[in-house]
C-alpha positions as CSV (number, residue, x, y, z in Angstrom):
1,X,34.5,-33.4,-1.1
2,X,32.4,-29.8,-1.3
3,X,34.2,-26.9,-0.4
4,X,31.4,-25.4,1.7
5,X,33.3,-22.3,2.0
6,X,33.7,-21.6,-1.6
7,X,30.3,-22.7,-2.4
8,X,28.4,-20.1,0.0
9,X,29.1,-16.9,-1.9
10,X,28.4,-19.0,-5.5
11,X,24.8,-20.0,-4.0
12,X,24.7,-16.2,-2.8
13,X,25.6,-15.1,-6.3
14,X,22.9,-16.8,-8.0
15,X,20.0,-16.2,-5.4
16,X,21.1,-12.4,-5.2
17,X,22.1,-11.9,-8.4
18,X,22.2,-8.0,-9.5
19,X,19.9,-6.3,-12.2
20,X,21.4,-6.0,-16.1
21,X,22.5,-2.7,-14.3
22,X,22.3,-0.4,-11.6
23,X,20.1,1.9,-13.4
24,X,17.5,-1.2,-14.5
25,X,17.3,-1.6,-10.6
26,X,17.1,2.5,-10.1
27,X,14.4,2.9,-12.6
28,X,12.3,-0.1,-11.3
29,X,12.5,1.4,-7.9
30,X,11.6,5.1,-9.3
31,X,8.4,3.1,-11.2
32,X,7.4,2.1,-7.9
33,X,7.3,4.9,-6.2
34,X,4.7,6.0,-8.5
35,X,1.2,4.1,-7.6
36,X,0.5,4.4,-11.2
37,X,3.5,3.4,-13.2
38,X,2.6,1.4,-16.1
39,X,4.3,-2.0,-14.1
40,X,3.1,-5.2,-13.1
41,X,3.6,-5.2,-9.3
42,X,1.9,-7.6,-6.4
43,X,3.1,-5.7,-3.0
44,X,2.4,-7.8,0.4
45,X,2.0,-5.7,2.9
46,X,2.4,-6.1,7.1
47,X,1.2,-3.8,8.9
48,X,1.1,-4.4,12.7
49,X,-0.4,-1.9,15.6
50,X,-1.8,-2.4,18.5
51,X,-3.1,-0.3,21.9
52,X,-6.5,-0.7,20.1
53,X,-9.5,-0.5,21.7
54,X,-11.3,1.8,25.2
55,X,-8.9,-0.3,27.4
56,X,-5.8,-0.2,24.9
57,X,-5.9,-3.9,25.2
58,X,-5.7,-4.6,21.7
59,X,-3.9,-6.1,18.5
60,X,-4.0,-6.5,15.0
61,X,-2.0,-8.1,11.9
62,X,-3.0,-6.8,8.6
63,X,-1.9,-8.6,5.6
64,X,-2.7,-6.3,2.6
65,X,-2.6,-8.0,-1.0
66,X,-2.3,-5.3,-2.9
67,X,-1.9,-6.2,-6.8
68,X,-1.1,-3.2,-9.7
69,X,-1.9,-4.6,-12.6
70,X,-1.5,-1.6,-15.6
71,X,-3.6,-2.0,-19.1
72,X,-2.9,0.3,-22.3
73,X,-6.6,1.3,-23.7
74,X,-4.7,3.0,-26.5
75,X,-1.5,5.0,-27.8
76,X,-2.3,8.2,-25.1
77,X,-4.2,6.4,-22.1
78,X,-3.4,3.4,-19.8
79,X,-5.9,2.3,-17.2
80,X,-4.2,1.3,-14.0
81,X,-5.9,-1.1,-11.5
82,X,-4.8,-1.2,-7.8
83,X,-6.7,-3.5,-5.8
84,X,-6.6,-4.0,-1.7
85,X,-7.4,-6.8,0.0
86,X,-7.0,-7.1,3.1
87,X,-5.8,-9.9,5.4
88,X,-6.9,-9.8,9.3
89,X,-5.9,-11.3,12.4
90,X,-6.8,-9.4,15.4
91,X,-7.8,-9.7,19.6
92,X,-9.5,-7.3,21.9
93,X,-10.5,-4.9,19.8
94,X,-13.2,-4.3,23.0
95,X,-13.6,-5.7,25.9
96,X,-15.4,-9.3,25.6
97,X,-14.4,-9.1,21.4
98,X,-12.2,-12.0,21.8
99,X,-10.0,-13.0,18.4
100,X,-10.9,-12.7,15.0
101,X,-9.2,-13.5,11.7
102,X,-10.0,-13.6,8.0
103,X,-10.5,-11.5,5.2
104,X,-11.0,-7.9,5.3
105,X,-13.4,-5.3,2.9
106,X,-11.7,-5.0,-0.8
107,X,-10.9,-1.2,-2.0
108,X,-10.8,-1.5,-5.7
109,X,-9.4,1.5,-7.2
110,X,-9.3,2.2,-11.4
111,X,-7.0,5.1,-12.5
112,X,-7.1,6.5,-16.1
113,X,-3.6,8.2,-16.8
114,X,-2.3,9.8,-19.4
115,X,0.4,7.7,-21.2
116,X,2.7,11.3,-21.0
117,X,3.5,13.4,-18.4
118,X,2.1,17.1,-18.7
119,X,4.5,19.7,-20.1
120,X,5.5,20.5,-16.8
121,X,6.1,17.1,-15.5
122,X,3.1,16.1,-13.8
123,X,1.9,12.6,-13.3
124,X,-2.0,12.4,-12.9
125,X,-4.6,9.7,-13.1
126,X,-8.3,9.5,-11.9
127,X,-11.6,7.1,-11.6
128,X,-13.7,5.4,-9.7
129,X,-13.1,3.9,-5.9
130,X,-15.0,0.9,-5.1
131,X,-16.1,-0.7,-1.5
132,X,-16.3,-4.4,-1.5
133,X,-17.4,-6.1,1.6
134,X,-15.2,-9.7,1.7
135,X,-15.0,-9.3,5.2
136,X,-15.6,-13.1,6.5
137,X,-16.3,-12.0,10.0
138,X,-18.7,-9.1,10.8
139,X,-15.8,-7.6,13.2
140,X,-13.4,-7.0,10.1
141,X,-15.6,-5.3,7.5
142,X,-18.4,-2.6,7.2
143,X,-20.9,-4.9,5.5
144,X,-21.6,-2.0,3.1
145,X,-21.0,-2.0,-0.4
146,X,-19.4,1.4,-1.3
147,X,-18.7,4.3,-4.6
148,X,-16.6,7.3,-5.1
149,X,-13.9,9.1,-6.6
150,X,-9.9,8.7,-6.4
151,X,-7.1,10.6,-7.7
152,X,-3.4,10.7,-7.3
153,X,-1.0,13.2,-8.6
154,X,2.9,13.1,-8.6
155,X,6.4,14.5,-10.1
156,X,9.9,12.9,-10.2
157,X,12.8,14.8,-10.1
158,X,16.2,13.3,-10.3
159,X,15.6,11.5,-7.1
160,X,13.0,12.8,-5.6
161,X,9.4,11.6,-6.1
162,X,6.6,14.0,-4.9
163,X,3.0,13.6,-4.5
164,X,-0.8,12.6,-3.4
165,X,-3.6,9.9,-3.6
166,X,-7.2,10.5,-2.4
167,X,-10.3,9.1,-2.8
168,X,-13.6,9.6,-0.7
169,X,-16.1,6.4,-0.6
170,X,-19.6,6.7,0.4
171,X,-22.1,3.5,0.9
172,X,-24.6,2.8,-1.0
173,X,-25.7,-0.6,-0.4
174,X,-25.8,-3.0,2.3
175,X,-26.7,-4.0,5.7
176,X,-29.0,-1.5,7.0
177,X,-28.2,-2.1,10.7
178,X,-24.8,-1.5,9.9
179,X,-23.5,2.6,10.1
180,X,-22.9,4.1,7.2
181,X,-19.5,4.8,5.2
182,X,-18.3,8.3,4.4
183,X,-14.3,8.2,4.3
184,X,-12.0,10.2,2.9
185,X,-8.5,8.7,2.2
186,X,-5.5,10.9,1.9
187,X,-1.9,10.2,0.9
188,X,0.6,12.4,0.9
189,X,4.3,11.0,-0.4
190,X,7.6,11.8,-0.5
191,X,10.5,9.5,-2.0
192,X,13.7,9.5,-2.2
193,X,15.4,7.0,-4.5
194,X,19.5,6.7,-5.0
195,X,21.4,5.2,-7.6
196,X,21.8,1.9,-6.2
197,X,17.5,1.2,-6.4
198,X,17.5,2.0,-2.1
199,X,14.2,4.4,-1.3
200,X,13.5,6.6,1.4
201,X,9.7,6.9,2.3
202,X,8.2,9.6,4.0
203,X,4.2,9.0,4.2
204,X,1.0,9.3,5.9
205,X,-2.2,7.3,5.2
206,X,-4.7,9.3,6.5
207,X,-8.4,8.4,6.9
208,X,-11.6,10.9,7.8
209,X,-14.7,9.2,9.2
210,X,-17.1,11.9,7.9
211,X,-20.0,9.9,9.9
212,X,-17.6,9.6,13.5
213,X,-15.8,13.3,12.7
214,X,-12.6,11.5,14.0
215,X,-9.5,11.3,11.9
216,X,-6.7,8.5,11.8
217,X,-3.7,9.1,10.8
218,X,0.0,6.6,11.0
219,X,3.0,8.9,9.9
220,X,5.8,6.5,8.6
221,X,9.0,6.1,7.1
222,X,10.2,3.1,5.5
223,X,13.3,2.2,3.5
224,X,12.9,-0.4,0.6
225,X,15.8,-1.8,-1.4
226,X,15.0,-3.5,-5.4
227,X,17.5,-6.7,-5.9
228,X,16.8,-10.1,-7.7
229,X,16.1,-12.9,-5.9
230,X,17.2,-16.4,-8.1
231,X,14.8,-14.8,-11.2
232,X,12.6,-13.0,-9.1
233,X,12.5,-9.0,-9.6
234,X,11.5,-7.5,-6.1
235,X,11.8,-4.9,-3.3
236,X,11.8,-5.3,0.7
237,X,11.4,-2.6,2.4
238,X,10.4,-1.9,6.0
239,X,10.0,0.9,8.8
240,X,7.5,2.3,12.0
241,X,4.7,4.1,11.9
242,X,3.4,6.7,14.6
243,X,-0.5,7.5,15.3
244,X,-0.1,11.3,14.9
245,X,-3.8,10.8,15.6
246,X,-6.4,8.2,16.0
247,X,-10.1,7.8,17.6
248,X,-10.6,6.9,21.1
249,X,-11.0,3.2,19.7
250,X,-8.2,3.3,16.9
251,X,-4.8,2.1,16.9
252,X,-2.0,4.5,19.5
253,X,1.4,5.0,19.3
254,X,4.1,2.9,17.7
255,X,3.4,0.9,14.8
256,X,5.5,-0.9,11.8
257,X,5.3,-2.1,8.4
258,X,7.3,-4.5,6.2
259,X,6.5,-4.6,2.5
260,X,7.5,-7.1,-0.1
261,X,6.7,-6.3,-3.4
262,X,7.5,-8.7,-6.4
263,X,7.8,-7.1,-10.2
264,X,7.2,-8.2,-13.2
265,X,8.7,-5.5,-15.6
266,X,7.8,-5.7,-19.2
């Protein structure tokens, strides 16, 4: 007959089974903590707010598929794709809007990086931003098709990982009944990785409508730990998010994300 008791912890063992080492798991968690570390990642990422809307009456679920995938052009340069899809299930964004869900617009980012760090330790990559419009409902997308410029800068120390990602996107294409796109995305970061792969995230996705003058911006703080799931490198990592400020129609106070990234480490 099966010892149940004895067989729990052996299951446990081999579902949760530790990196080679401590510092495999540390360094994978360091990597992703920089958005363009030469490492195969796919993140899915839950986002949920709500108070959304003139009335406050409303929701929204926000699945974002957000795949890294990092290509070496040659001995000095990598070229580092981050792609965001989003995922959207929402209700009463305004009164009479009713439910929508579906996919979202696509921000398709492309980062040339130097292979090296600069002499004094910086991390820096830039290209081109792109605007998709997926959106399969005219409620979750602009309907535009959008251009511009992205950049992201960052330094590790021991621990600590310290930086910024921007970009700014204007339209250029598109439904002309639809308004026009002129964002500016800014991402201030600051990590704080121990020994034992568990981060600390201090961050704020902040977004400028140039066209509504109104800025958005979620302050949150999420804690992620790496582990190994049967063969499966990943992290899980979760935590809330305030509106420090939002437009009258935008998302208010308390939100929260939960992340799950899976990595696939050279």
């Amino acid at each position: 007959m099966i010892n149940v008791r004895k067989l729990v912890p052996v299951v446990a063992g081999v579902l949760l089974s530790p990196l080679a080492s401590a510092q495999d798991a540390s360094d994978l968690a360091k990597q992703l903590a920089n958005p363009i570390a030469s490492l195969v990642s796919v993140p899915l990422q839950s986002n949920f707010d709500s108070n959304i809307g003139p009335g406050d009456d409303g929701d929204r679920y926000t699945l974002n598929v957000q795949p890294v995938i990092p290509f070496s052009l040659n001995e000095d340069w990598n070229l580092i794709s981050r792609t965001i899809l989003p995922v959207v299930d929402q209700s009463d964004i305004f009164p009479g809007a009713g439910s929508q869900s579906g996919l979202g617009d696509t921000v398709q980012s492309l980062f040339f990086s130097p292979v090296q760090p600069t002499a004094n330790g910086w991390i820096w990559g830039a290209g081109p931003v792109f605007l998709l419009p997926t959106a399969t409902d005219d409620l979750l997308g602009t309907e535009k098709w959008g251009l511009g410029p992205t950049a992201v800068a960052l330094k590790q120390s021991g621990p600590w990982t310290v930086g910024g990602l921007a970009n700014h996107i204007w339209s250029v294409a598109g439904d002309n009944d639809r308004d026009d796109v002129s964002q500016s995305f800014v991402q201030p970061f600051f990590t704080y990785t121990t020994a034992k792969a568990f981060s600390l995230t201090l961050t704020a996705d902040s977004v400028y409508n140039w066209e509504t003058k109104d800025w958005t911006i979620p302050v949150g703080v999420f804690a992620g730990q790496v582990f190994k799931l049967g063969r499966q490198i990943m992290q899980v990592g979760l935590g809330p998010r305030y509106y420090a400020e939002s437009p009258d129609i935008g998302p208010e106070g308390w939100g929260a994300r939960v992340n799950v990234v899976f990595l696939f480490p050279k």
